[in-house]
N, CA, C and O atoms as CSV, one atom per row, in Angstrom:
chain,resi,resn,atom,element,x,y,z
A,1,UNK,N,N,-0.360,7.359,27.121
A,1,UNK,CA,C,-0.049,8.770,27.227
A,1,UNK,C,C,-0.209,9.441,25.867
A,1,UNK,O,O,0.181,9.025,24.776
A,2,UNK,N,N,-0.897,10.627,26.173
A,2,UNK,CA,C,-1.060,11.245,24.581
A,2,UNK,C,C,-1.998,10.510,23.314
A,2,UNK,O,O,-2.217,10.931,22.178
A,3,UNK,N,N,-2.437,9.292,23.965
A,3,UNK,CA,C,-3.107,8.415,22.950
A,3,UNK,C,C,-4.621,9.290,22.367
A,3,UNK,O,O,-5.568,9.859,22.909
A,4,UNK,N,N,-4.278,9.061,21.270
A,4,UNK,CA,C,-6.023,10.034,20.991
A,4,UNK,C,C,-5.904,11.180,21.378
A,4,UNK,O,O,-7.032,11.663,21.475
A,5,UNK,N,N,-4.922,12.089,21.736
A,5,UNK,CA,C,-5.047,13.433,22.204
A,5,UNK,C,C,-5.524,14.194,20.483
A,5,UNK,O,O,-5.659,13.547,19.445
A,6,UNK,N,N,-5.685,15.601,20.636
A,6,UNK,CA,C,-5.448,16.259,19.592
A,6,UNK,C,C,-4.868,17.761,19.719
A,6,UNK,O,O,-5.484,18.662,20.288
A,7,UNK,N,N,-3.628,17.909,19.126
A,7,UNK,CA,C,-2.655,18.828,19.971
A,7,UNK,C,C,-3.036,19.800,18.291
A,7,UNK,O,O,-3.452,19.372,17.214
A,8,UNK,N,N,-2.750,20.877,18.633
A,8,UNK,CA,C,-2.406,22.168,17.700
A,8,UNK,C,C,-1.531,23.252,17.965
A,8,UNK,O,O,-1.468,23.306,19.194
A,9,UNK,N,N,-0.830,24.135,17.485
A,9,UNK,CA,C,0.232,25.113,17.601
A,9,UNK,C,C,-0.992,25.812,18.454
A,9,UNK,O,O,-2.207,25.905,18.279
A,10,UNK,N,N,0.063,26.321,19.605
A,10,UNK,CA,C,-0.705,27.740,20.277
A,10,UNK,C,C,-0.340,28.779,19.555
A,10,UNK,O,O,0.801,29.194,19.353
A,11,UNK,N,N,-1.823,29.378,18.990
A,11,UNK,CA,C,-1.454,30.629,17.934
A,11,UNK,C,C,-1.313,31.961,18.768
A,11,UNK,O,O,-1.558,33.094,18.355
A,12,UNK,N,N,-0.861,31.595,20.051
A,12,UNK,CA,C,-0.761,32.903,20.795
A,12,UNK,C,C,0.443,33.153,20.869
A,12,UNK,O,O,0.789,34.186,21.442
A,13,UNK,N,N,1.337,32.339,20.348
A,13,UNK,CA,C,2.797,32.564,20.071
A,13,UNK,C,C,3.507,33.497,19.125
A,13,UNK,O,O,2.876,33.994,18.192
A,14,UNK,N,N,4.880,33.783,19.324
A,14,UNK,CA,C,4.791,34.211,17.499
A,14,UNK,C,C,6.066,33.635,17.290
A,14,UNK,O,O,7.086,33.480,17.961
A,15,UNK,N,N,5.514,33.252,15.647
A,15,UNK,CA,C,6.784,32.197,15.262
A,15,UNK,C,C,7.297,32.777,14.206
A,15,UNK,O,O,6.585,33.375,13.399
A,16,UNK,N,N,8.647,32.666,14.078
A,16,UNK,CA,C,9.868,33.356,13.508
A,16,UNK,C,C,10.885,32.206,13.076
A,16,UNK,O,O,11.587,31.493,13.793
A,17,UNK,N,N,10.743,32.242,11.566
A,17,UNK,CA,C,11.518,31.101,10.849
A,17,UNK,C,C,12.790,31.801,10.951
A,17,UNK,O,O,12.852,33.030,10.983
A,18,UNK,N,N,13.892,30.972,11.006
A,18,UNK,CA,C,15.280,31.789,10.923
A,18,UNK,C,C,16.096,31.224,9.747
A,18,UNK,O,O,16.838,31.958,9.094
A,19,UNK,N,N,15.919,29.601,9.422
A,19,UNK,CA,C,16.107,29.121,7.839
A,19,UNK,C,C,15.591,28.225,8.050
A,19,UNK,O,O,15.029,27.881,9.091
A,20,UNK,N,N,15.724,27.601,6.902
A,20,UNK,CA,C,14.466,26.215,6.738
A,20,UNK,C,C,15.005,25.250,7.561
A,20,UNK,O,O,14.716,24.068,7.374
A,21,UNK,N,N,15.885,25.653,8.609
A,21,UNK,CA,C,15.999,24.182,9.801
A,21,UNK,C,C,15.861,24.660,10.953
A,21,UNK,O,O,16.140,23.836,11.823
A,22,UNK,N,N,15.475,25.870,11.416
A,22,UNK,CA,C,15.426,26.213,13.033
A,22,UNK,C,C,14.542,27.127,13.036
A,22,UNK,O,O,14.347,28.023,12.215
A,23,UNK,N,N,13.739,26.746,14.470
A,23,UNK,CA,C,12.344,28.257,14.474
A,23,UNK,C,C,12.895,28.581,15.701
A,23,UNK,O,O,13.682,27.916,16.376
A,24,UNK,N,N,12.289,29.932,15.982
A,24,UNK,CA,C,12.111,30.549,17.301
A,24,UNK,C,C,10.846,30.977,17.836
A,24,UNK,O,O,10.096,31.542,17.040
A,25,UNK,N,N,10.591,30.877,18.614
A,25,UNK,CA,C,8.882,31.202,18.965
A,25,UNK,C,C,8.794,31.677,20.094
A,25,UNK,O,O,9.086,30.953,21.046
A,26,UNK,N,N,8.317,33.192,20.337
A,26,UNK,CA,C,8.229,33.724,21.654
A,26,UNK,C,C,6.533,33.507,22.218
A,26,UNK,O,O,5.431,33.523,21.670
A,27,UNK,N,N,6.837,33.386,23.054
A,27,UNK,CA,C,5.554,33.529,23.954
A,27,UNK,C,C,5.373,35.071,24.820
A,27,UNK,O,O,5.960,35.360,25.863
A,28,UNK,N,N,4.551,35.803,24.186
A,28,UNK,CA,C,4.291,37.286,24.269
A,28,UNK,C,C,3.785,37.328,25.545
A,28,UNK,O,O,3.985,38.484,25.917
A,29,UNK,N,N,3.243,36.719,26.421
A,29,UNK,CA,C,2.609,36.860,27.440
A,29,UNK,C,C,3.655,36.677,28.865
A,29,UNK,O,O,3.779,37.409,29.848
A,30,UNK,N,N,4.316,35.396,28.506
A,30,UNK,CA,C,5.485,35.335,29.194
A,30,UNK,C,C,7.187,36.256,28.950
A,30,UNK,O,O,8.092,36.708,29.651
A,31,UNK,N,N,6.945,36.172,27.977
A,31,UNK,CA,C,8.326,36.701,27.488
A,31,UNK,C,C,9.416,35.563,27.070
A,31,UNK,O,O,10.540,35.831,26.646
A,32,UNK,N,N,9.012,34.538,27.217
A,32,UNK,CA,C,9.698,33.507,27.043
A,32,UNK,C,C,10.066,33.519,25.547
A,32,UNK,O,O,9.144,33.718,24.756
A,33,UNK,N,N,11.743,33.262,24.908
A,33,UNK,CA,C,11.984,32.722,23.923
A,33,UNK,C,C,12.119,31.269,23.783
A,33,UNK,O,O,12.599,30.749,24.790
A,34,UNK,N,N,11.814,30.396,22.748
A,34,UNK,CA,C,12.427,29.302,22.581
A,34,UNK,C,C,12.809,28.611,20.909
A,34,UNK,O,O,12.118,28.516,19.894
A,35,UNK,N,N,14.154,28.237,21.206
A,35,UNK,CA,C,14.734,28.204,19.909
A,35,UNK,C,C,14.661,26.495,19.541
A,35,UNK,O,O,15.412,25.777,20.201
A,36,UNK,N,N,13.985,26.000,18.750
A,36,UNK,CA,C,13.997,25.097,17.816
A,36,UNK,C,C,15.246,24.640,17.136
A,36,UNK,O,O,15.915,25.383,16.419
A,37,UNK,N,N,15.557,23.305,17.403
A,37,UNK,CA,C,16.673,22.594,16.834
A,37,UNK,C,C,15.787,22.557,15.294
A,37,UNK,O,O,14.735,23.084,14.934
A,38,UNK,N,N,16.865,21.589,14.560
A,38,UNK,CA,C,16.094,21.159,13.163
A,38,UNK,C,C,15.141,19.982,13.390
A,38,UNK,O,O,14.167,19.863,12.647
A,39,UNK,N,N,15.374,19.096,14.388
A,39,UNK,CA,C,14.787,17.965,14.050
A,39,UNK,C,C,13.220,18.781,14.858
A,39,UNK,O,O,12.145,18.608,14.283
A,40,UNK,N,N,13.256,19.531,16.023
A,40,UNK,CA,C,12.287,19.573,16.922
A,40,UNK,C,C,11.122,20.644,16.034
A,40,UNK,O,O,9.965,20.832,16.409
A,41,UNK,N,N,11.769,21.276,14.764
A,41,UNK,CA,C,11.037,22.303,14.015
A,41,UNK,C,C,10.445,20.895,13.024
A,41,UNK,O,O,9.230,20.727,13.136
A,42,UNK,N,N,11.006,20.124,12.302
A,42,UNK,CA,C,10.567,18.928,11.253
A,42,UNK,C,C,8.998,18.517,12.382
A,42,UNK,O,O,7.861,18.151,12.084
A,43,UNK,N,N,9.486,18.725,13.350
A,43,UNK,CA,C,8.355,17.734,14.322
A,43,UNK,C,C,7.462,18.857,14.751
A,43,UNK,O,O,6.699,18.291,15.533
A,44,UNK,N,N,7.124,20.059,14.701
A,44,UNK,CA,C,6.470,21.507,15.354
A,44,UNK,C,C,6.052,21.660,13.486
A,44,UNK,O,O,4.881,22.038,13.508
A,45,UNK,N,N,6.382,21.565,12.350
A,45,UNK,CA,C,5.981,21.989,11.643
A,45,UNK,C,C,5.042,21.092,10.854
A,45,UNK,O,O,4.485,21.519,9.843
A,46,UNK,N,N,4.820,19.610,11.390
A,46,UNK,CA,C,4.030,18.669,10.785
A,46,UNK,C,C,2.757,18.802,11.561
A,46,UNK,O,O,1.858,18.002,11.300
A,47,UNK,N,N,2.580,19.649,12.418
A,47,UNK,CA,C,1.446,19.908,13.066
A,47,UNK,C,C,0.280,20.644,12.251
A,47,UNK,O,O,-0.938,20.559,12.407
A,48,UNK,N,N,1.158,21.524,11.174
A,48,UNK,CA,C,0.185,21.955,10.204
A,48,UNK,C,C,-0.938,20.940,9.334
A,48,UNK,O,O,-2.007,21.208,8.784
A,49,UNK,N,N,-0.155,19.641,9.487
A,49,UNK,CA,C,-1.084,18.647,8.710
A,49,UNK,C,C,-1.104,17.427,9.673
A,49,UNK,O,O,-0.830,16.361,9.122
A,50,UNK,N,N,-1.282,17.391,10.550
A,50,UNK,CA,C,-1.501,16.091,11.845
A,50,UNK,C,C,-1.658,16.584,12.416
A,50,UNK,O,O,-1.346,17.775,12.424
A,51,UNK,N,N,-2.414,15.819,13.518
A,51,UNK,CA,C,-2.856,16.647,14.536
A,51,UNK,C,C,-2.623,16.071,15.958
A,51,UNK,O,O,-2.600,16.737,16.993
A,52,UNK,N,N,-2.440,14.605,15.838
A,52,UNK,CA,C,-2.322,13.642,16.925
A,52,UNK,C,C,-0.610,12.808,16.539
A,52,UNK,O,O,0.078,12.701,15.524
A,53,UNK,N,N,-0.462,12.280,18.219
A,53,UNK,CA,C,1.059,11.599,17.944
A,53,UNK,C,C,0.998,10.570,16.753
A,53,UNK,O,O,1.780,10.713,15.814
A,54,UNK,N,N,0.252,9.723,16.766
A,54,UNK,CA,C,-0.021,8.701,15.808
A,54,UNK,C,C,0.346,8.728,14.701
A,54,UNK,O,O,1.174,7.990,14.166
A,55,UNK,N,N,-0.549,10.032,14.030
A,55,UNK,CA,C,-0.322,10.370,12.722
A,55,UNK,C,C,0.930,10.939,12.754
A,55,UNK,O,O,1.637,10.674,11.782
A,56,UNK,N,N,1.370,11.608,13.555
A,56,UNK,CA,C,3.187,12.464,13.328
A,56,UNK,C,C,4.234,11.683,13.502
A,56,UNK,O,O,5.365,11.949,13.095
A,57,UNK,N,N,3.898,10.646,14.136
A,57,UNK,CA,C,5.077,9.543,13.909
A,57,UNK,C,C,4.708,8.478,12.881
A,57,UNK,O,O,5.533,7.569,12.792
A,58,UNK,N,N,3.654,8.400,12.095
A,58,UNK,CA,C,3.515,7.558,11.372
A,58,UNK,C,C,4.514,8.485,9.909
A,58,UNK,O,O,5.413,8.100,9.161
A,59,UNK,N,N,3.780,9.796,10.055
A,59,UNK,CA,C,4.548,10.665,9.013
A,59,UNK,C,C,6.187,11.005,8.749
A,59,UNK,O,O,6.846,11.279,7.746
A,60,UNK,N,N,6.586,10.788,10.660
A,60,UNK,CA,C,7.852,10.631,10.354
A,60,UNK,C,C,8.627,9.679,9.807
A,60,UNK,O,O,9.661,9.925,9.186
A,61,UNK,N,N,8.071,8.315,10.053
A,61,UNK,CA,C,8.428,6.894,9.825
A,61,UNK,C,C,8.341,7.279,8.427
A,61,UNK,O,O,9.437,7.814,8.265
A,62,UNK,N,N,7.778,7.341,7.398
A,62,UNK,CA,C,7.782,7.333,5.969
A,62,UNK,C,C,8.583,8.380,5.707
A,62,UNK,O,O,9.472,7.972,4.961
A,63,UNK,N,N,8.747,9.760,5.990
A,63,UNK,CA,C,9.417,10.573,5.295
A,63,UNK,C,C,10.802,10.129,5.819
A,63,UNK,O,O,11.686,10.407,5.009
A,64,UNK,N,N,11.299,9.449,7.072
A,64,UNK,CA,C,12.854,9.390,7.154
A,64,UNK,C,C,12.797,8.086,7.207
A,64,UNK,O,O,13.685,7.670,7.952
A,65,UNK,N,N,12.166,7.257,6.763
A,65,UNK,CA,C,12.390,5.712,6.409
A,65,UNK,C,C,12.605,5.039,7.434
A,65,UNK,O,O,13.419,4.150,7.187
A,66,UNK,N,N,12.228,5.040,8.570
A,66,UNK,CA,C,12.590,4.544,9.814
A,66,UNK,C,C,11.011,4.098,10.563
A,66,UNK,O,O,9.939,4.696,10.473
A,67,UNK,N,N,11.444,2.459,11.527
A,67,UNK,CA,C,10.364,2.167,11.697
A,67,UNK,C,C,9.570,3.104,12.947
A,67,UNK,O,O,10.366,3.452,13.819
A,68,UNK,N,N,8.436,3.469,13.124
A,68,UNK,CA,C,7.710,3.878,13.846
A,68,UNK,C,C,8.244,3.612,15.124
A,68,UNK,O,O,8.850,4.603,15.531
A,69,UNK,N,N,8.261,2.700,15.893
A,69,UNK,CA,C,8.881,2.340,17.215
A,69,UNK,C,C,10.434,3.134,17.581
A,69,UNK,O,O,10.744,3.462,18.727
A,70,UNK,N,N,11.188,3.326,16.535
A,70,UNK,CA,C,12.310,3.990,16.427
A,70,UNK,C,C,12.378,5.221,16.900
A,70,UNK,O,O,13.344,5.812,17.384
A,71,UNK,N,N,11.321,5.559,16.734
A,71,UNK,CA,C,11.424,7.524,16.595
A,71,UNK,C,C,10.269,7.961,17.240
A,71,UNK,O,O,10.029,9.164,17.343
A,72,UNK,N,N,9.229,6.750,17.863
A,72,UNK,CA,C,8.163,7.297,18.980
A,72,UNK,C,C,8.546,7.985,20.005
A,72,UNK,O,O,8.278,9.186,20.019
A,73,UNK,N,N,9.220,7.423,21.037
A,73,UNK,CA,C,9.678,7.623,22.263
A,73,UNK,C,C,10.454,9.460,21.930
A,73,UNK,O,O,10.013,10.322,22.691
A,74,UNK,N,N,11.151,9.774,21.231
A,74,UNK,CA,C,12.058,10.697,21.100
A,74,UNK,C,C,10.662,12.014,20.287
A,74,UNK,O,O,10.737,13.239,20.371
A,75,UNK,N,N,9.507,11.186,19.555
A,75,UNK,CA,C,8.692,12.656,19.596
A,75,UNK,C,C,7.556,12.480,20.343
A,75,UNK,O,O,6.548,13.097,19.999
A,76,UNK,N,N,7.515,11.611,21.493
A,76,UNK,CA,C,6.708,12.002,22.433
A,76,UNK,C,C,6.942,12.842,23.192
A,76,UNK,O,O,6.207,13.638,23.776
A,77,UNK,N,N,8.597,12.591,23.211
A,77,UNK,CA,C,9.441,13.837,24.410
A,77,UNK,C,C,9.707,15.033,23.560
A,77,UNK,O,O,10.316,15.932,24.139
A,78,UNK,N,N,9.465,15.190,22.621
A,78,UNK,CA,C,9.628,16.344,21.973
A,78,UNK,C,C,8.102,17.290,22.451
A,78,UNK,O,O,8.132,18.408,22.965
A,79,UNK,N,N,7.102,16.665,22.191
A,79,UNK,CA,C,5.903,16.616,22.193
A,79,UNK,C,C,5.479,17.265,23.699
A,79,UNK,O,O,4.657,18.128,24.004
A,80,UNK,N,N,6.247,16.600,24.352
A,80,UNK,CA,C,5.892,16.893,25.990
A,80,UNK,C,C,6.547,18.061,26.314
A,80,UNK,O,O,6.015,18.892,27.049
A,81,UNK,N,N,7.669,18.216,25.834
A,81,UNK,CA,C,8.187,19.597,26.417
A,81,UNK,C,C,7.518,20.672,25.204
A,81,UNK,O,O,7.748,21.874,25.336
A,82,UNK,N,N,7.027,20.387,24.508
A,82,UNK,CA,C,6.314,21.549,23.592
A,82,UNK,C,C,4.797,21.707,24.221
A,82,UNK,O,O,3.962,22.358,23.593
A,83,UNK,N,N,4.547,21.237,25.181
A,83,UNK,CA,C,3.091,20.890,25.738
A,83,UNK,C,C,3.687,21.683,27.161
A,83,UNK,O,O,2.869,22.539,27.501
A,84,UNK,N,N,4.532,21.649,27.811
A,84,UNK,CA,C,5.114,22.032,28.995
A,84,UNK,C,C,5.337,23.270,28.719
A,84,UNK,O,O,5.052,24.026,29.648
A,85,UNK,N,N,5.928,23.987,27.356
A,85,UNK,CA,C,6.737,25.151,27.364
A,85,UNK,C,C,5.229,26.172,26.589
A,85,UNK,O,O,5.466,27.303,26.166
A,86,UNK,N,N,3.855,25.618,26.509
A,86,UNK,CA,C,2.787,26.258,25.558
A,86,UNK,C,C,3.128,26.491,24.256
A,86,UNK,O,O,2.777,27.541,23.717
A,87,UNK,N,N,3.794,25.622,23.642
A,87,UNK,CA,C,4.285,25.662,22.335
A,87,UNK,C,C,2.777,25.264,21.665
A,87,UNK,O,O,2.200,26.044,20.907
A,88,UNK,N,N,2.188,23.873,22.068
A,88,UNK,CA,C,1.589,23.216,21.258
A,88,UNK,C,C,0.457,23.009,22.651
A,88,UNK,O,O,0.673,22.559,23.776
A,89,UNK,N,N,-0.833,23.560,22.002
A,89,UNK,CA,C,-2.046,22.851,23.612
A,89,UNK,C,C,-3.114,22.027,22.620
A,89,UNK,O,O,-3.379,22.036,21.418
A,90,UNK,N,N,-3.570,21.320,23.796
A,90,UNK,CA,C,-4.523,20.181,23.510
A,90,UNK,C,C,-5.678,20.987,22.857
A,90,UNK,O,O,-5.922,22.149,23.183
A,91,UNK,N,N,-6.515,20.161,21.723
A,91,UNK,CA,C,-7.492,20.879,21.524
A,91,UNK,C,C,-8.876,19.856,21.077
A,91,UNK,O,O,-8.801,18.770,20.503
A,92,UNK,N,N,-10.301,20.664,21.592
A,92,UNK,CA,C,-10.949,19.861,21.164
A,92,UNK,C,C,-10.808,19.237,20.122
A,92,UNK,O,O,-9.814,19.689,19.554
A,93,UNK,N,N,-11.574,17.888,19.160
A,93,UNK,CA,C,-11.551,17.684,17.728
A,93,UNK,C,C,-12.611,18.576,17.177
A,93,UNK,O,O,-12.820,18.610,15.965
């Protein structure tokens, strides 16, 4: 699941930092708000420099010292409901 995908922020959103641990991001088309915990913004904001799960959990594993297997499962599901809610869509490479 998600293997080899390549996901990017939908720039049809608009994103609204509120402090350096929580975003909000409306979706203008829907009207939908959605508010970003800290950990789910750490994981929405590494998208600027990764692009696939692989690399974003490899990045998390080093920056919070924790092994990869630890913290997959919890940003795949992060991942999926940001894919569900048009936070983040698949994109060609």
């Amino acid at each position: 699941m998600m293997s080899g995908v390549f996901l990017r922020k939908n720039n049809k959103m608009d994103y609204i930092q509120t402090d350096d641990n929580e975003l909000v991001i409306f979706n203008p088309e829907s009207g939908d708000t959605h508010f970003l915990n800290e950990m789910a913004t750490v994981v929405f904001n590494l998208f600027d420099r990764h692009h696939d799960v692989e690399d974003l959990v490899e990045a998390l594993s080093k920056e919070y010292d924790a092994e990869p297997a630890v913290i997959e499962a919890d940003v795949r599901q992060t991942i999926i409901e940001f894919l569900e809610k048009g936070i983040l869509i698949e994109a060609p490479r």
